[in-house]
LUMLUMLO-135714 format. One line per field, with one value per residue (C-alpha): residue number from 1; residue in three letters; chain; x, y negated, z. Coordinates in nm, 2 decimals, decimal comma. Example, Ala and Ser with C-alpha at 12.3 -4.5 7.8 and 13.67 -1.06 7.14 Angstrom:
<pts>
pos <- (1/2)
code <- (Ala/Ser)
unit <- (A/A)
c1 <- (1,23/1,37)
c2 <- (0,45/0,11)
c3 <- (0,78/0,71)
</pts>
This chain:
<pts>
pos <- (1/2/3/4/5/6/7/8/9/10/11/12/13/14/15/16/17/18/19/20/21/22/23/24/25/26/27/28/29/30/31/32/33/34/35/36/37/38/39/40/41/42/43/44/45/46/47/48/49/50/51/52/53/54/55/56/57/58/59/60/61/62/63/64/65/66/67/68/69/70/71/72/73/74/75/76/77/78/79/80/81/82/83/84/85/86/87/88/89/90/91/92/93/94/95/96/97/98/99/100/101/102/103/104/105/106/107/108/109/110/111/112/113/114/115/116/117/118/119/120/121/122/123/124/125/126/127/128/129/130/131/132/133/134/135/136/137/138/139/140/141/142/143/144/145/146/147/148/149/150/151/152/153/154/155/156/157/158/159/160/161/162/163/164/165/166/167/168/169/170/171/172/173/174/175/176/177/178/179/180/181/182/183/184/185/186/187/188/189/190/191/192/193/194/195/196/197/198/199/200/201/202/203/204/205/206/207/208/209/210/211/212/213/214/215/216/217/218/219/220/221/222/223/224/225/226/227/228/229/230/231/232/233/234/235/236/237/238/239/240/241/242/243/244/245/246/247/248/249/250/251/252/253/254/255/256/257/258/259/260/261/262/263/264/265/266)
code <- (Unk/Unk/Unk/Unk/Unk/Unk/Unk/Unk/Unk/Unk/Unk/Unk/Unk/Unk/Unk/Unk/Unk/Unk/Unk/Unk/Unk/Unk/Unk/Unk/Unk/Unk/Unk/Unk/Unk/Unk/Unk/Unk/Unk/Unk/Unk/Unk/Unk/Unk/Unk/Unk/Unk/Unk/Unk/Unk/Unk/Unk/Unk/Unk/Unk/Unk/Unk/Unk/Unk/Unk/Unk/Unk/Unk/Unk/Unk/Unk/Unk/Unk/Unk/Unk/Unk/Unk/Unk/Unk/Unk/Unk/Unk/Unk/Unk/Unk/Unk/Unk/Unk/Unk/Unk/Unk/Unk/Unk/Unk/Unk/Unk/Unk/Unk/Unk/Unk/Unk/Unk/Unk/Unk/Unk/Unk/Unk/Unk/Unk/Unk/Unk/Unk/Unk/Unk/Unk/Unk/Unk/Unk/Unk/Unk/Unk/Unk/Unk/Unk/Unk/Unk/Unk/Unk/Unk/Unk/Unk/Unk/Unk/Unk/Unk/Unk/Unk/Unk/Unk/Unk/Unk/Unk/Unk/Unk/Unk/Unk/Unk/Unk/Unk/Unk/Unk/Unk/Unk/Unk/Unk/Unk/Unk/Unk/Unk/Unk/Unk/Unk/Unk/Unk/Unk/Unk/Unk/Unk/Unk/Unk/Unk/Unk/Unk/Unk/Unk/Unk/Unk/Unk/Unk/Unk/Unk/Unk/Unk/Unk/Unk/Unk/Unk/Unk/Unk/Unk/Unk/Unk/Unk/Unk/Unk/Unk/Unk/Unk/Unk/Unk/Unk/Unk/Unk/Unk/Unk/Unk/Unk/Unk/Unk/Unk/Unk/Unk/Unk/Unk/Unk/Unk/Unk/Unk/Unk/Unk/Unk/Unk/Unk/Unk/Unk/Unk/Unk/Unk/Unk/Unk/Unk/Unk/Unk/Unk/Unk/Unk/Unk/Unk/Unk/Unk/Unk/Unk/Unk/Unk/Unk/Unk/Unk/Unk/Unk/Unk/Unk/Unk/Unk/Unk/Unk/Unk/Unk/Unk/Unk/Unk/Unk/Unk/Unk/Unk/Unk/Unk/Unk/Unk/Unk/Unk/Unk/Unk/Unk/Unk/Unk/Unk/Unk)
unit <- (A/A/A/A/A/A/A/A/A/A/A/A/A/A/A/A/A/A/A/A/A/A/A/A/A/A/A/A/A/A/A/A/A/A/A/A/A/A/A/A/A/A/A/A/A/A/A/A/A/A/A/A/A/A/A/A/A/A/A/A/A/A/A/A/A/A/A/A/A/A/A/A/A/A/A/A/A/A/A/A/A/A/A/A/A/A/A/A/A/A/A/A/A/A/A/A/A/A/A/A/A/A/A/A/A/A/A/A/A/A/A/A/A/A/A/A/A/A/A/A/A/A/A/A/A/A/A/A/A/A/A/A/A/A/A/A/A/A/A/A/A/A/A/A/A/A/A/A/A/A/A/A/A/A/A/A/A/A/A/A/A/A/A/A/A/A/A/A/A/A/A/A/A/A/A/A/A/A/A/A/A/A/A/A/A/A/A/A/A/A/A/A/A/A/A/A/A/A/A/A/A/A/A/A/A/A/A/A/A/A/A/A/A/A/A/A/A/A/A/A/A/A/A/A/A/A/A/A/A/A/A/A/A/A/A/A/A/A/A/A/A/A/A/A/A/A/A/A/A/A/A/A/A/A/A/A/A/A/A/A/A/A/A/A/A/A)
c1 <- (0,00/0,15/0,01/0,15/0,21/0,43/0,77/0,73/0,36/0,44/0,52/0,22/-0,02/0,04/0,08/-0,27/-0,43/-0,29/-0,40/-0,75/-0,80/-0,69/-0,88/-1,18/-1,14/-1,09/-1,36/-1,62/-1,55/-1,59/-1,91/-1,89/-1,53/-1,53/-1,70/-1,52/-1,19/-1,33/-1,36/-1,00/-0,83/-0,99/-0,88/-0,53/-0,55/-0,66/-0,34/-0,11/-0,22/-0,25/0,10/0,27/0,16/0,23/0,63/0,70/0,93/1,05/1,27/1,30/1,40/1,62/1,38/1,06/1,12/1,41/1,58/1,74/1,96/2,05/2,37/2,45/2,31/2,14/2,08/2,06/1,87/1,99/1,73/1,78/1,62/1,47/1,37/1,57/1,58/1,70/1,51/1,57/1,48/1,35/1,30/1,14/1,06/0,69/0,64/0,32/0,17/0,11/0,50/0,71/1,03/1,30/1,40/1,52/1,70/1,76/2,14/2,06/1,66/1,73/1,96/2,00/1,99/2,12/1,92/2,03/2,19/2,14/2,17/2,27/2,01/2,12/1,93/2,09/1,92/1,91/1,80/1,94/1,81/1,87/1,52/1,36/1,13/1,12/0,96/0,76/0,79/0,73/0,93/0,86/1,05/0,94/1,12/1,06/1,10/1,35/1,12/1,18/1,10/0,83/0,53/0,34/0,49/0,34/0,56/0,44/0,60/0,63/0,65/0,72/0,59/0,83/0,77/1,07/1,16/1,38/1,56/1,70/2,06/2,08/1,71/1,73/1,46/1,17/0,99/0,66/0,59/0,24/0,26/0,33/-0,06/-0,31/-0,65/-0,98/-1,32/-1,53/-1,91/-1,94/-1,55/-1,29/-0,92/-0,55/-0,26/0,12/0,29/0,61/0,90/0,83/0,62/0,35/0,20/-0,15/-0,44/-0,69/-0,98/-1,05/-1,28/-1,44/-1,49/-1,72/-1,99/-1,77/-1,82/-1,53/-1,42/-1,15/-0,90/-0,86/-0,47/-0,26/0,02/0,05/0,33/0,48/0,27/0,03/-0,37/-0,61/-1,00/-1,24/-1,62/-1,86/-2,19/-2,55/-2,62/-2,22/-2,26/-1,92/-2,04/-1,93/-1,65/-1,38/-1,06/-0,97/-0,88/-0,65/-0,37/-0,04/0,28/0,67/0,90/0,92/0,61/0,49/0,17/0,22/-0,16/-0,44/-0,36/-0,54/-0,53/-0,69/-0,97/-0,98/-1,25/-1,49)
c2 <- (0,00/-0,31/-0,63/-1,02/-1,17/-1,51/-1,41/-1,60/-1,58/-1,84/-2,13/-2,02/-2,03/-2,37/-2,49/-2,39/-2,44/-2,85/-2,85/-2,75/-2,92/-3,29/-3,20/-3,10/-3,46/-3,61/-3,51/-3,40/-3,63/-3,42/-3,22/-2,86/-2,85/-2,65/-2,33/-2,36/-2,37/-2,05/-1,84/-1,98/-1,87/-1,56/-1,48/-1,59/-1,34/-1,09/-1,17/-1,19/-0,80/-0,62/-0,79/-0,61/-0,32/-0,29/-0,23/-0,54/-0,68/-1,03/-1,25/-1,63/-1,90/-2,17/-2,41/-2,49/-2,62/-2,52/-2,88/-2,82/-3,04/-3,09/-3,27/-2,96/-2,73/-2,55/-2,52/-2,24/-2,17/-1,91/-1,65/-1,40/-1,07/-1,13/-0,73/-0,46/-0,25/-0,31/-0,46/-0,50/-0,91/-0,97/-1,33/-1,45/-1,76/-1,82/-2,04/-2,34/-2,32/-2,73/-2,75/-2,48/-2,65/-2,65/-2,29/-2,19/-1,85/-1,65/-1,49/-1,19/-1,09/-0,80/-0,78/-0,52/-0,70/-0,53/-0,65/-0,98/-1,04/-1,39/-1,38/-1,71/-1,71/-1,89/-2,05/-2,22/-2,47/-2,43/-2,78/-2,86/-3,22/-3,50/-3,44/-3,82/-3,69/-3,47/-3,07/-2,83/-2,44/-2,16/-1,90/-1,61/-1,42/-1,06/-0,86/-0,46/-0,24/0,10/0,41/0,69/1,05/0,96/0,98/0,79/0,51/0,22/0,01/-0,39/-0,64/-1,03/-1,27/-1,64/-1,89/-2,19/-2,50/-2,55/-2,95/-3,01/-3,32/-3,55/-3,65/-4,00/-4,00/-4,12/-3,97/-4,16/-4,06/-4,19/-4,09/-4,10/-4,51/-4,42/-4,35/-4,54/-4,44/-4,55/-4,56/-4,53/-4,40/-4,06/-3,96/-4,04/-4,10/-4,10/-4,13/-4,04/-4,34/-4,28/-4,00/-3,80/-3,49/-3,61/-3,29/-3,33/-3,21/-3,15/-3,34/-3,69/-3,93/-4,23/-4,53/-4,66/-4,42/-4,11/-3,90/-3,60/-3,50/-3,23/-3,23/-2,94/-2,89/-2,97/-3,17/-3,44/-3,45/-3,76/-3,93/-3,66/-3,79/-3,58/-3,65/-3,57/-3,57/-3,66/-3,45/-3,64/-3,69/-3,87/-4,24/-4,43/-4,75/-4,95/-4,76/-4,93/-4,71/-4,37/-4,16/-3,87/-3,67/-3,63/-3,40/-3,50/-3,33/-2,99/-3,01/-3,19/-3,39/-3,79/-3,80/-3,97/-4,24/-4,50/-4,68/-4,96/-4,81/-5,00/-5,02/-5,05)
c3 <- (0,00/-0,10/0,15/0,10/0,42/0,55/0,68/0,97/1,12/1,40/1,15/0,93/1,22/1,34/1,01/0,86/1,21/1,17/0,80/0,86/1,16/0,95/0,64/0,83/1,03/0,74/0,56/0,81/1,12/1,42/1,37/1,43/1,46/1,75/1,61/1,29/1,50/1,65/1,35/1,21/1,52/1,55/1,18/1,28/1,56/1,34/1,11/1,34/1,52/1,15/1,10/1,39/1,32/0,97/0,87/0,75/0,45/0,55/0,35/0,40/0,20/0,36/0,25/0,15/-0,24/-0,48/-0,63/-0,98/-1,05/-1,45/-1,37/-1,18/-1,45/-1,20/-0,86/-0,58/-0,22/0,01/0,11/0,42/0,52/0,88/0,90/1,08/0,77/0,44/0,15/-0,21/-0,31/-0,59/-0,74/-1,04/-1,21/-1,28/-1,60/-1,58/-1,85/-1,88/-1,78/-1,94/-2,06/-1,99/-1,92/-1,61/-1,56/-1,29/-1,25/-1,02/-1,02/-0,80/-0,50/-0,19/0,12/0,45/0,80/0,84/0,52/0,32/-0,04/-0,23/-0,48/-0,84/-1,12/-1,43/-1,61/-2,03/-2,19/-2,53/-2,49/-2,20/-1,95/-1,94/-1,60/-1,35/-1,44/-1,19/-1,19/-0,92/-0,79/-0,62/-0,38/-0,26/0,00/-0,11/0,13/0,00/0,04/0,31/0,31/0,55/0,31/0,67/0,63/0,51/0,26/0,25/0,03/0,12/-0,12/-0,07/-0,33/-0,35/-0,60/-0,81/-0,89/-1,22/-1,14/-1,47/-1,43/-1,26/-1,17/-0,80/-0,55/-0,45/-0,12/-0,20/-0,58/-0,52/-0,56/-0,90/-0,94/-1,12/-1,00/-1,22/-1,29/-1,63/-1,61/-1,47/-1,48/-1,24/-1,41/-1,26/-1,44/-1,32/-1,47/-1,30/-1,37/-1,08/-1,05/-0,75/-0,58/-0,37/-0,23/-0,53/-0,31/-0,31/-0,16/-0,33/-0,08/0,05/-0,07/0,06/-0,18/-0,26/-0,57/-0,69/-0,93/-1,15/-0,98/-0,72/-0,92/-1,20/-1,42/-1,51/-1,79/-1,75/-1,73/-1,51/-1,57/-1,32/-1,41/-1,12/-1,13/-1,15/-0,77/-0,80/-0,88/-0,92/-0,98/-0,69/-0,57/-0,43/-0,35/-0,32/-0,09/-0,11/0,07/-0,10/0,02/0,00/-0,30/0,00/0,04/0,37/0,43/0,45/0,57/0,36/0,14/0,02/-0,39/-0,53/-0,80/-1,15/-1,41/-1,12)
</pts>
């Protein structure tokens, strides 16, 4: 049986349990947040019981994003097997299919790791032209436990899903990318445009003020240049909205807490 669980349940527990405790503020005010946080922790529980008894996989990734450099070629992250047994890692690069140049390649897809063991994980960068903004891909690493003669045992795989940045050579990081954002309004359809070089990664809902109402973009990132269209359903009316409301993440991927932009075209 093959199960996908967080090397590190602690960190994953207090991070979705402060995620969905400020998205349901955010969103909901205070209303029923006490029996929602019931059933969350209770499923938590529940994760965190099926997880010790289940032989676990675990490989972590010193970090929570992958940064390619192109004036570097490349890039690399080390990744390390937390599990008292040995696991085989295996990492590969997961094309978007709105993003999929340049290429990135892996140089060693599969590698043995003893208990304990960190791998420096490497990734070369192949661009025949100079990149003018920055590019998104995923990679996955899964930790494979070797099988035993011990047809009981129960073999679970981990994977960790990292965003990978492709950084242009000289392009200097900016910490709040999401200024870059030009939010409007036309009719029925809600517009914003990534006019800056940076990839800007956020929460797909948004809220229109001051009628409140939440929308959801159709993904969680905007390339640069890139134009995402929402269109709000009958019961929506934009006319007379003011700002919007949203919740982007840094380039490794932690909230900054709800933002607020100017809406155009009102």
């Amino acid at each position: 049986m093959r199960c996908q669980f967080s090397a590190y349940f602690t960190s994953v527990k207090r991070i979705i349990s402060n995620t969905l405790l400020l998205v349901a503020q955010s969103y909901y005010g205070d209303r029923n947040l006490k029996s929602d946080w019931v059933l969350c922790s209770l499923l938590l529980v529940a994760l965190s019981i099926f997880a010790t008894q289940s032989h676990a996989s675990g490989v972590l990734p010193e970090s929570s994003a992958v940064i390619i450099d192109e004036a570097q070629k490349g890039g690399s992250i080390n990744v390390k097997n937390t599990e008292k047994v040995p696991v085989l890692l295996y990492t590969r690069i997961v094309e978007l299919p709105d993003d999929p140049t340049p290429r990135l390649i892996v140089t060693q897809p599969v590698a043995r790791l003893e208990p304990g063991q960190s791998q420096r994980v490497r990734f070369v960068l192949n661009t025949d032209t100079p990149l003018q903004s920055e590019h998104i891909k995923r990679v996955y690493f899964e930790g494979v436990t070797e099988r035993t003669t011990d047809n009981s045992q129960v073999s679970v795989s981990v994977r960790q899903d990292l965003p990978v940045i492709i950084v242009p050579k000289g392009l200097s990081a900016k910490r709040d990318m999401w200024t870059d954002l030009d939010w409007s309004v036309s009719a029925n359809s809600l517009k914003v445009t990534n006019t800056g070089r940076h990839v800007v990664r956020l929460t797909p809902q948004v809220k229109l003020q001051p009628a409140g109402n939440v929308l959801s973009l159709n993904k969680s990132y905007i390339l640069p240049g890139e134009t995402l269209v929402v269109t709000a359903p009958a019961s929506t009316r934009l006319c007379g909205q003011q700002r919007v409301e949203f919740s982007p993440v840094t380039r490794y991927g932690f909230g900054v807490g709800v933002q607020t932009a100017p809406l155009s075209g009102k």
